[in-house]
PDB file of N, CA, C and O in Angstrom:
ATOM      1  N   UNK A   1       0.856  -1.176   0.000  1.00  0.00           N
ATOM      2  CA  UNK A   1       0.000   0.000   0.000  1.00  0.00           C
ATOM      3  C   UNK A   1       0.904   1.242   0.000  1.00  0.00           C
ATOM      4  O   UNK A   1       1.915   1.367   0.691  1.00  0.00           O
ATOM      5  N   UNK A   2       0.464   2.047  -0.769  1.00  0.00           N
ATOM      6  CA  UNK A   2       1.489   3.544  -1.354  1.00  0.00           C
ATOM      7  C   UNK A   2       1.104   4.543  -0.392  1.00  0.00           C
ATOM      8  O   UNK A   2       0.036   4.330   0.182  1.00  0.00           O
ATOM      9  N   UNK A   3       1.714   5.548  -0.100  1.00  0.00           N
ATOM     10  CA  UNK A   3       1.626   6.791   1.161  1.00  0.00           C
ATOM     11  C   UNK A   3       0.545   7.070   0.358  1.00  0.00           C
ATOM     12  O   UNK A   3      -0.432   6.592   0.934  1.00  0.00           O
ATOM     13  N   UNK A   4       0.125   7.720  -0.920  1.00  0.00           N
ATOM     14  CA  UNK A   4      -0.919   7.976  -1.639  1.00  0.00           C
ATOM     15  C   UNK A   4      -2.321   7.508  -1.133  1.00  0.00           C
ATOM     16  O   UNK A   4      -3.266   8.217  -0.786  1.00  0.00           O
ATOM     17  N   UNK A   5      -2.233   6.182  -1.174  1.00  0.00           N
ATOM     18  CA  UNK A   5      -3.688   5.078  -1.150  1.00  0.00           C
ATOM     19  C   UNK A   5      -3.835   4.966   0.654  1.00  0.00           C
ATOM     20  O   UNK A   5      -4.937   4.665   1.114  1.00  0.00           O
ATOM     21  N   UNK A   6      -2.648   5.229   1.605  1.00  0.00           N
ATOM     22  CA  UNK A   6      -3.160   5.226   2.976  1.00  0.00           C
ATOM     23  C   UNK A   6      -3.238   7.058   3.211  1.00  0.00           C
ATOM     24  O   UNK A   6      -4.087   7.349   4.054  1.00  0.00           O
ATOM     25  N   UNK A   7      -2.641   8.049   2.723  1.00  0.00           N
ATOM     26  CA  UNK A   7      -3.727   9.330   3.023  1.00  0.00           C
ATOM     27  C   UNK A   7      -4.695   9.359   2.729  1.00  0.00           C
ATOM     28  O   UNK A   7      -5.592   9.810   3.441  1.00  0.00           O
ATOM     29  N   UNK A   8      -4.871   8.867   1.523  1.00  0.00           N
ATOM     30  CA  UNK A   8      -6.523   9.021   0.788  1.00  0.00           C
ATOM     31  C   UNK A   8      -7.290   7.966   1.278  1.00  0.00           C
ATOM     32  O   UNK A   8      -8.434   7.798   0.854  1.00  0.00           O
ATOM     33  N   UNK A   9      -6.820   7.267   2.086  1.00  0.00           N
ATOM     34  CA  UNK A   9      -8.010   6.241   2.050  1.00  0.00           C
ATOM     35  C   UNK A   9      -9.382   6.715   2.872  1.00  0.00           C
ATOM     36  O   UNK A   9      -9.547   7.145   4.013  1.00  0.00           O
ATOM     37  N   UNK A  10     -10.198   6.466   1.874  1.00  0.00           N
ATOM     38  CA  UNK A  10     -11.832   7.015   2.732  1.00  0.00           C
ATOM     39  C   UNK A  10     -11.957   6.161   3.831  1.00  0.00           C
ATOM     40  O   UNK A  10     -11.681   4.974   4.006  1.00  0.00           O
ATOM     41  N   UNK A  11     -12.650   7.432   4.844  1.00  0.00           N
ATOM     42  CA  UNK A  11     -13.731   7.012   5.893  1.00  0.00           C
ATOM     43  C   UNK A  11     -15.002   7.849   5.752  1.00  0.00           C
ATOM     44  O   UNK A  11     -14.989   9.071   5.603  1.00  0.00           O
ATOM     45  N   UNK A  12     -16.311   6.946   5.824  1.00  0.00           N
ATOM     46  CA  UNK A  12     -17.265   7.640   5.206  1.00  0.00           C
ATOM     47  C   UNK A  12     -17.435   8.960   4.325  1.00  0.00           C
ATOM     48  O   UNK A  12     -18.296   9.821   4.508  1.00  0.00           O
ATOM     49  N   UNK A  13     -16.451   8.958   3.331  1.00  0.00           N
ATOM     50  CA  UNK A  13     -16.083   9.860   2.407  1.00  0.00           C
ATOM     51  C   UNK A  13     -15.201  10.693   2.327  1.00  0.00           C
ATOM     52  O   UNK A  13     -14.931  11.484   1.423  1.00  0.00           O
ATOM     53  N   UNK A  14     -14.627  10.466   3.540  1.00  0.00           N
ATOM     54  CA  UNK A  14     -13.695  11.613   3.900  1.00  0.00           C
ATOM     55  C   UNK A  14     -11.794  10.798   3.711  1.00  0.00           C
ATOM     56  O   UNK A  14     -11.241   9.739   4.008  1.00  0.00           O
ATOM     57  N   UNK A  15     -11.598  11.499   3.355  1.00  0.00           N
ATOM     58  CA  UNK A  15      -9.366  10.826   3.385  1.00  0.00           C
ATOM     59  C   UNK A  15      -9.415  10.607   4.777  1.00  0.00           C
ATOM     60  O   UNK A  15     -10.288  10.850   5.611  1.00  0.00           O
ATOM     61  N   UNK A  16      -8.395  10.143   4.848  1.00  0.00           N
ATOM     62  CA  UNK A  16      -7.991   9.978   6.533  1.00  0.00           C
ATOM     63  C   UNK A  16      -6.938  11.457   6.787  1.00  0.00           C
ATOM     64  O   UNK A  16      -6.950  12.228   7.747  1.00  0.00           O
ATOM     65  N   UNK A  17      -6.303  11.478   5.879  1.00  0.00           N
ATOM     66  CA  UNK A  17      -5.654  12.878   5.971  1.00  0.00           C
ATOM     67  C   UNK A  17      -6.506  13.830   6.472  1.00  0.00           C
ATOM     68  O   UNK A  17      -6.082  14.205   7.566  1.00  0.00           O
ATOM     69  N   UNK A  18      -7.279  14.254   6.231  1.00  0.00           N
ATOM     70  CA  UNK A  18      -8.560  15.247   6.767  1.00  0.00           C
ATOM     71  C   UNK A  18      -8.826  14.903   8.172  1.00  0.00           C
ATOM     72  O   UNK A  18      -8.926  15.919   8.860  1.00  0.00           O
ATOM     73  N   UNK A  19      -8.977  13.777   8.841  1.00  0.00           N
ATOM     74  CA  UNK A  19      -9.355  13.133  10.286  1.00  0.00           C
ATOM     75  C   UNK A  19      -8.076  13.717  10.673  1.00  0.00           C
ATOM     76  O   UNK A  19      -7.926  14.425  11.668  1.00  0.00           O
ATOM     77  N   UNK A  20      -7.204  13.410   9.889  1.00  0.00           N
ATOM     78  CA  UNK A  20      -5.496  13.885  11.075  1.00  0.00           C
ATOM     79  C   UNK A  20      -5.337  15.192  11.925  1.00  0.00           C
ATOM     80  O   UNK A  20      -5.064  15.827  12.943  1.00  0.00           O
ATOM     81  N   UNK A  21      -5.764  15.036  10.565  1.00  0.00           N
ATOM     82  CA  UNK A  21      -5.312  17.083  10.474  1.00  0.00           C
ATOM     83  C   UNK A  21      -6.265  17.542  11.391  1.00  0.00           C
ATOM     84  O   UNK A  21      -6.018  18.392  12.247  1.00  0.00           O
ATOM     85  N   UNK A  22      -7.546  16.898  11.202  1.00  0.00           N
ATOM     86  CA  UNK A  22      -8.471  18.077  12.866  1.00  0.00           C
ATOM     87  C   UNK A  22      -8.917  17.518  14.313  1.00  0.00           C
ATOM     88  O   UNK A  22      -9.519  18.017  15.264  1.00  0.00           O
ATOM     89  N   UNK A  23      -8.192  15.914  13.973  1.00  0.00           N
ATOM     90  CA  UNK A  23      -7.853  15.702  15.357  1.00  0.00           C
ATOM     91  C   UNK A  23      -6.639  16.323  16.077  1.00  0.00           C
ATOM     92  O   UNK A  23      -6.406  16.671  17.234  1.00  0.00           O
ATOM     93  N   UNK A  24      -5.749  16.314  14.541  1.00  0.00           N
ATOM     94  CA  UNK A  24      -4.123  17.288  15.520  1.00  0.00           C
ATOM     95  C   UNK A  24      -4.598  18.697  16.054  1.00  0.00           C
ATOM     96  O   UNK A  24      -4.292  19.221  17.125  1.00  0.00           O
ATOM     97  N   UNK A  25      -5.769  19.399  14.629  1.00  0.00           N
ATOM     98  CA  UNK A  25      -5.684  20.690  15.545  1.00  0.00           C
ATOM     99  C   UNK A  25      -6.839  20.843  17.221  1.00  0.00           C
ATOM    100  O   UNK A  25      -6.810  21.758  18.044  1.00  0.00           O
ATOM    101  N   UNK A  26      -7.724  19.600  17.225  1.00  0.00           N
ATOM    102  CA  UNK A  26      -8.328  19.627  18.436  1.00  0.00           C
ATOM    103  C   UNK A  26      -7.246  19.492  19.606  1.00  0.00           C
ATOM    104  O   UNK A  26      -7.154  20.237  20.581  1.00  0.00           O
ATOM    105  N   UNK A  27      -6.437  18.372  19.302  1.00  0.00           N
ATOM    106  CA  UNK A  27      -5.559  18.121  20.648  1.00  0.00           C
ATOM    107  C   UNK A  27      -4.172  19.410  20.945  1.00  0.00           C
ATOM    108  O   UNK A  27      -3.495  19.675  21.939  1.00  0.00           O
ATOM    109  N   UNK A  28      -4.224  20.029  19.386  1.00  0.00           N
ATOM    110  CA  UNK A  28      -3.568  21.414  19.959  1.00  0.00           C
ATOM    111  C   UNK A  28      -4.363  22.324  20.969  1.00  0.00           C
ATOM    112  O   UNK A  28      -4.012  22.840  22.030  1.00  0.00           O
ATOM    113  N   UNK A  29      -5.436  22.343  20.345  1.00  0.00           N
ATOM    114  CA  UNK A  29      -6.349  23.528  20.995  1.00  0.00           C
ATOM    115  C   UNK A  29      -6.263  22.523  22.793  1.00  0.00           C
ATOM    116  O   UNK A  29      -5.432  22.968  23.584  1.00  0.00           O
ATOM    117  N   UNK A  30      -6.895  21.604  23.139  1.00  0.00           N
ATOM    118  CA  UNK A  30      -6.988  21.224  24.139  1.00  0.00           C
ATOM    119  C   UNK A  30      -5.918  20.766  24.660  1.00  0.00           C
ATOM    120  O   UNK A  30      -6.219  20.144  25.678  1.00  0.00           O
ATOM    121  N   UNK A  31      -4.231  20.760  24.374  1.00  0.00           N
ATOM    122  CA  UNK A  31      -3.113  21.046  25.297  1.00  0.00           C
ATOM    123  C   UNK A  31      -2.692  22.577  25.356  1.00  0.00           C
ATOM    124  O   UNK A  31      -1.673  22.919  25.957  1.00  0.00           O
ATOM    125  N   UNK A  32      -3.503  23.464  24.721  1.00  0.00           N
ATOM    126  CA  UNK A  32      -3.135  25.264  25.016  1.00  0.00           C
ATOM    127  C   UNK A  32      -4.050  25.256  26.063  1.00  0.00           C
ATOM    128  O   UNK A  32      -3.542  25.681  27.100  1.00  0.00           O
ATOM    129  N   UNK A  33      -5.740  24.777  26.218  1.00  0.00           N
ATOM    130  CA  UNK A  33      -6.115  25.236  27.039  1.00  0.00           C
ATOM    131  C   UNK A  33      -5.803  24.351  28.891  1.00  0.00           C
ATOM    132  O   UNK A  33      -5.976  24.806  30.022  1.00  0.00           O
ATOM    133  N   UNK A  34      -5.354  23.123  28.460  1.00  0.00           N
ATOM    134  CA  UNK A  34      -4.484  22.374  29.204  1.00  0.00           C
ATOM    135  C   UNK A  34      -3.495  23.574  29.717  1.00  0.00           C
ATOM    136  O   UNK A  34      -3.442  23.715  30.938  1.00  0.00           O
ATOM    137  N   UNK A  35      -2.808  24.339  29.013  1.00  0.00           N
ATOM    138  CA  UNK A  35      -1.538  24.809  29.741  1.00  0.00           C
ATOM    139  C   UNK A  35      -2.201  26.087  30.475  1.00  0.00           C
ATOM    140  O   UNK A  35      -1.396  26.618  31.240  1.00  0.00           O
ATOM    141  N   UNK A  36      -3.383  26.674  30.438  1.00  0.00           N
ATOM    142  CA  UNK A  36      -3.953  27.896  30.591  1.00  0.00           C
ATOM    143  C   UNK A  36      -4.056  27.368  32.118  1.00  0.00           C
ATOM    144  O   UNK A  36      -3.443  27.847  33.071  1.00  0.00           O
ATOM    145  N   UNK A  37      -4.920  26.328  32.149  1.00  0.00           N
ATOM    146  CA  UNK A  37      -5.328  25.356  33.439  1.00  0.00           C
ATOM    147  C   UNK A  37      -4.063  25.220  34.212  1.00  0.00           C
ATOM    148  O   UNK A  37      -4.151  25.393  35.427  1.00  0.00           O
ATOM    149  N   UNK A  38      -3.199  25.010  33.833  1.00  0.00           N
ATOM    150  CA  UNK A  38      -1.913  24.820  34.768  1.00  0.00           C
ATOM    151  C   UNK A  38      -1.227  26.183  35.308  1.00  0.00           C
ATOM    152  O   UNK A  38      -0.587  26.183  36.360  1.00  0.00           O
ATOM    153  N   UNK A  39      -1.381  27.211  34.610  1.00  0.00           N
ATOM    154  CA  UNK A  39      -1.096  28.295  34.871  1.00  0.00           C
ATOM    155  C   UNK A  39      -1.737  28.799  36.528  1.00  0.00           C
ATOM    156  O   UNK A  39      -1.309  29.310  37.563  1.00  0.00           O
ATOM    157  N   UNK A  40      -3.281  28.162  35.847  1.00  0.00           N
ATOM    158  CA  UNK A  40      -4.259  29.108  37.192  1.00  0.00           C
ATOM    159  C   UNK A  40      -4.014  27.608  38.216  1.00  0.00           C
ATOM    160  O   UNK A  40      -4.860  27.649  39.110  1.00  0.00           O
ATOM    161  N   UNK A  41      -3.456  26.802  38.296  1.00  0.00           N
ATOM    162  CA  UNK A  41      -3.405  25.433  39.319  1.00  0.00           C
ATOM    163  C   UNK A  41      -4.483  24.719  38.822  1.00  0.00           C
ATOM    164  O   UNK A  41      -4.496  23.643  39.420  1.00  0.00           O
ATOM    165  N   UNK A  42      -5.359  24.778  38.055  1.00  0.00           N
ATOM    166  CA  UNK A  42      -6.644  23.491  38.060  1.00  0.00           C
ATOM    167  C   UNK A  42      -6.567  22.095  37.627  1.00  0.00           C
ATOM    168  O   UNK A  42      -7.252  21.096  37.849  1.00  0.00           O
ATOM    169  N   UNK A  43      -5.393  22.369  36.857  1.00  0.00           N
ATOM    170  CA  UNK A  43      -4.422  20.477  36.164  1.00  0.00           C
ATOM    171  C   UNK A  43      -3.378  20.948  36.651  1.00  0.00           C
ATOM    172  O   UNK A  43      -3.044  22.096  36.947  1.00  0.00           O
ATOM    173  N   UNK A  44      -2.620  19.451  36.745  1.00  0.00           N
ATOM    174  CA  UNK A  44      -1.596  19.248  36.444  1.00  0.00           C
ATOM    175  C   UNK A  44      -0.950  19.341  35.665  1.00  0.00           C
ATOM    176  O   UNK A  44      -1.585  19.382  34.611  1.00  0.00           O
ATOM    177  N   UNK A  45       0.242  19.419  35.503  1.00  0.00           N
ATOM    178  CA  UNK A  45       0.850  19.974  34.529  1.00  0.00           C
ATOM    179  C   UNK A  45       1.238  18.365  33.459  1.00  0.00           C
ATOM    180  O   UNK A  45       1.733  18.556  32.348  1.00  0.00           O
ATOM    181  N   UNK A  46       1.009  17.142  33.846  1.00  0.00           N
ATOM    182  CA  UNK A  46       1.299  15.644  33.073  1.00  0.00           C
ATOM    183  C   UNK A  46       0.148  16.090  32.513  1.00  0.00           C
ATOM    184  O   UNK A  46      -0.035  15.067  31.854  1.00  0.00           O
ATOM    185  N   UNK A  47      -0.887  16.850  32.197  1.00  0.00           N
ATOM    186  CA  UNK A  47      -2.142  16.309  31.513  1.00  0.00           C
ATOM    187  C   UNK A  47      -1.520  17.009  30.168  1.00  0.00           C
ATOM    188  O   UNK A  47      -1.548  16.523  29.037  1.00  0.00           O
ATOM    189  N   UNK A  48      -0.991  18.177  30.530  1.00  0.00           N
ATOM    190  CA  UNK A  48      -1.134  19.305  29.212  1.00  0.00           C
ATOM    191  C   UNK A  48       0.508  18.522  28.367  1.00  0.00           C
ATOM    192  O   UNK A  48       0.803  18.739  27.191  1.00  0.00           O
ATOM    193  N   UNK A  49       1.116  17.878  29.065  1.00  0.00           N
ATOM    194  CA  UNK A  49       2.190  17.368  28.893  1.00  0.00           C
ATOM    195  C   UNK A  49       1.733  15.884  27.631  1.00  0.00           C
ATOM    196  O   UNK A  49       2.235  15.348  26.643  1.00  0.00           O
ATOM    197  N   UNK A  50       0.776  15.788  28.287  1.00  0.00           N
ATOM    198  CA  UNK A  50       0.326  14.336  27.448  1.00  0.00           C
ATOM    199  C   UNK A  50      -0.105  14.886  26.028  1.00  0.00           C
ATOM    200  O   UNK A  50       0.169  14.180  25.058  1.00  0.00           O
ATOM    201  N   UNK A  51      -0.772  16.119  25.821  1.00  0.00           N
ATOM    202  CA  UNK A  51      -1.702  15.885  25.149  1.00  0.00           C
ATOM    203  C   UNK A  51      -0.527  17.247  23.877  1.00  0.00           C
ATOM    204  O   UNK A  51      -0.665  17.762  22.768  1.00  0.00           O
ATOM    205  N   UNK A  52       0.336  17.248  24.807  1.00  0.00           N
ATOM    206  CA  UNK A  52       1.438  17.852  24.088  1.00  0.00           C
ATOM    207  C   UNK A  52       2.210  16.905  23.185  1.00  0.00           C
ATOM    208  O   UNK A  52       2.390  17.095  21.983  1.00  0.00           O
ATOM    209  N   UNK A  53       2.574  16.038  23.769  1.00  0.00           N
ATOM    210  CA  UNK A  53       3.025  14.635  22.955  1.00  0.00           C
ATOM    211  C   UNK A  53       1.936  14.001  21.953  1.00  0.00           C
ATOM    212  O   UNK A  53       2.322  13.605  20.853  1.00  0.00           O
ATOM    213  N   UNK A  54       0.794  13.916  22.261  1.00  0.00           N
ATOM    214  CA  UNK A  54      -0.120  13.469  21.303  1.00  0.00           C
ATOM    215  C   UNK A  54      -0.308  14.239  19.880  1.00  0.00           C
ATOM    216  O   UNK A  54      -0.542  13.784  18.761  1.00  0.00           O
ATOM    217  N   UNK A  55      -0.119  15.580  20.338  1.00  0.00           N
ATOM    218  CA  UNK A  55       0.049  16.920  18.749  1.00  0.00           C
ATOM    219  C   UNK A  55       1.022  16.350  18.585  1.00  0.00           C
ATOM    220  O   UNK A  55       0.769  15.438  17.798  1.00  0.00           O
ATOM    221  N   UNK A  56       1.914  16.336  18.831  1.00  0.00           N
ATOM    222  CA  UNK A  56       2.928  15.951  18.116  1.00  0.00           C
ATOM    223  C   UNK A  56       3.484  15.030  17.191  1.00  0.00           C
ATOM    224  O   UNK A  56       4.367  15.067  16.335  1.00  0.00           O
ATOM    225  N   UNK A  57       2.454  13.946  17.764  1.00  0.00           N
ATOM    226  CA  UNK A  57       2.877  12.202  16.842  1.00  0.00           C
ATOM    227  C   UNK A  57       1.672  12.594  16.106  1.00  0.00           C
ATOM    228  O   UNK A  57       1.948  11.841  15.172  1.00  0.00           O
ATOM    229  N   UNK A  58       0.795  13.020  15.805  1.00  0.00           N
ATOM    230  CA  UNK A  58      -0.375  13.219  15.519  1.00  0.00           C
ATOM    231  C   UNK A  58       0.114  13.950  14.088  1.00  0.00           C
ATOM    232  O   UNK A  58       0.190  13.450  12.966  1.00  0.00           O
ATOM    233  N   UNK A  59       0.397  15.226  14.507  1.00  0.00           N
ATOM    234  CA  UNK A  59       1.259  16.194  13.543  1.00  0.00           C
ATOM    235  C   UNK A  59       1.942  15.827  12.755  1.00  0.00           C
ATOM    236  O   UNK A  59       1.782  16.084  11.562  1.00  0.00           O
ATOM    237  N   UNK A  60       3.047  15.006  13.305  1.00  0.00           N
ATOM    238  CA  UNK A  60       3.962  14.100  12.208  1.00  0.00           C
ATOM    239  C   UNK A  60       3.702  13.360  11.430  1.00  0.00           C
ATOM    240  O   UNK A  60       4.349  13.257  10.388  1.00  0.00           O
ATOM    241  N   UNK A  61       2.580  12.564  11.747  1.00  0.00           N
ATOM    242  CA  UNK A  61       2.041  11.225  10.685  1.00  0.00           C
ATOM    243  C   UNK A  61       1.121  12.069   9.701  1.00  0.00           C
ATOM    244  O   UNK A  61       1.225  11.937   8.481  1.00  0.00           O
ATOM    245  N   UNK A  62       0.019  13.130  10.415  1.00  0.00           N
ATOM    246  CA  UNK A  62      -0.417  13.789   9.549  1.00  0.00           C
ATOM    247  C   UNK A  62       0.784  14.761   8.288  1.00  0.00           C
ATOM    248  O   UNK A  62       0.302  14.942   7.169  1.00  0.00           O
ATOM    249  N   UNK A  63       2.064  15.245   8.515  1.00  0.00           N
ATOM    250  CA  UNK A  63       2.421  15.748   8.142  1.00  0.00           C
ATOM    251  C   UNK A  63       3.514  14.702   6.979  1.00  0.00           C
ATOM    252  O   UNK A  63       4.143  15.336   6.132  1.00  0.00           O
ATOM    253  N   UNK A  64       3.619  13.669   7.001  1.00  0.00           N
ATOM    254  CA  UNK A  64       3.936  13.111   6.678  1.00  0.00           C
ATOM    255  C   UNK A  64       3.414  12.352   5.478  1.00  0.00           C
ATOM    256  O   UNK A  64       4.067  12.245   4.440  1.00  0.00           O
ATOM    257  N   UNK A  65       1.830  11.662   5.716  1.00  0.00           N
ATOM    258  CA  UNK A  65       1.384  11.559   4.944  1.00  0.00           C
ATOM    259  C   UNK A  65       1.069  12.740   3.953  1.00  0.00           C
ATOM    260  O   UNK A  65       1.150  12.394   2.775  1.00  0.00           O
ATOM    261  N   UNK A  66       0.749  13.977   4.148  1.00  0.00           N
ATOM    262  CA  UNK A  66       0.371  14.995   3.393  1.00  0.00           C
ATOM    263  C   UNK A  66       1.823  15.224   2.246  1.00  0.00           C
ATOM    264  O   UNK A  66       1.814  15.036   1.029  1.00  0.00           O
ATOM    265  N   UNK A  67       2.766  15.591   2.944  1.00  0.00           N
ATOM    266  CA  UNK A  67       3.878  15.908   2.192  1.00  0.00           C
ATOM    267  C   UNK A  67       4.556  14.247   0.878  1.00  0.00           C
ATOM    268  O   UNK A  67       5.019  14.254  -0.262  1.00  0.00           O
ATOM    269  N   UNK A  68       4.225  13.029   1.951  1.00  0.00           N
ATOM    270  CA  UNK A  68       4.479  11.868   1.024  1.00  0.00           C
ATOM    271  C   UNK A  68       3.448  12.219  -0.083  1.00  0.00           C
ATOM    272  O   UNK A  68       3.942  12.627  -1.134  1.00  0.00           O
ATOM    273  N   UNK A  69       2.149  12.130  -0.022  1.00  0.00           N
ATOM    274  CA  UNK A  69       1.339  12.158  -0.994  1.00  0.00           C
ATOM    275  C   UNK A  69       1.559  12.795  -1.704  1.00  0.00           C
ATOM    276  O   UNK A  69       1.654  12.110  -2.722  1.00  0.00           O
ATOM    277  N   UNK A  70       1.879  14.545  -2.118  1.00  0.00           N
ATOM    278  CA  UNK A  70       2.199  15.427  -2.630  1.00  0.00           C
ATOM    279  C   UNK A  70       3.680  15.278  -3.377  1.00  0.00           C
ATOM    280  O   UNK A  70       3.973  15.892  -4.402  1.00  0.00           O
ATOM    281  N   UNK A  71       4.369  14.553  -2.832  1.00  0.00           N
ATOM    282  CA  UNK A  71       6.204  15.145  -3.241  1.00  0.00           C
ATOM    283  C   UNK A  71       6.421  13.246  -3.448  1.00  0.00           C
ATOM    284  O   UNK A  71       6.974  13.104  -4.539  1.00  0.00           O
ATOM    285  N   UNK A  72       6.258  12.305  -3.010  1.00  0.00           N
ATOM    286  CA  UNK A  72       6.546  11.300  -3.127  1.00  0.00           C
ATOM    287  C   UNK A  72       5.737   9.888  -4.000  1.00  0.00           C
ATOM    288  O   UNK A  72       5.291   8.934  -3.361  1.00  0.00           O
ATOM    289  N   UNK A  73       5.662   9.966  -5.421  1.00  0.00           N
ATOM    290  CA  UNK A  73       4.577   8.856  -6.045  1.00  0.00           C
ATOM    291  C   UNK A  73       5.330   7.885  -6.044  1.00  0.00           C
ATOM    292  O   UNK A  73       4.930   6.792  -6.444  1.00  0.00           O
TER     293      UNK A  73
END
């Protein structure tokens, strides 16, 4: 299976590339407001930490597939 045929591959119509990309930007948004929370004491600071690592692998595979698909046939 080609980087091509696993970005694009549909889920109920949609690429999976598209799922990446706005689950990465949800778990951005919810490790900023994670770090807001740690600021005022209401988390811990492992939560915003986790979900900091999760953008990240998240980001990469999304970013990965996007750029393979595009630059790599």
């Amino acid at each position: 299976m080609s980087i091509i045929q696993i970005a694009y591959y549909n889920i109920l119509g949609v690429p999976l590339l598209v799922y990446l990309g706005t689950l990465t930007f949800i778990t951005m948004i919810i490790a900023a407001v994670f770090g807001l929370l740690v600021m005022r004491g209401k988390v811990k600071f492992v939560w915003h930490k986790v979900f900091v690592i999760i953008t990240i692998v998240l980001a990469l595979i999304h970013g990965i597939l996007a750029f393979g698909s595009r630059f790599i046939s």
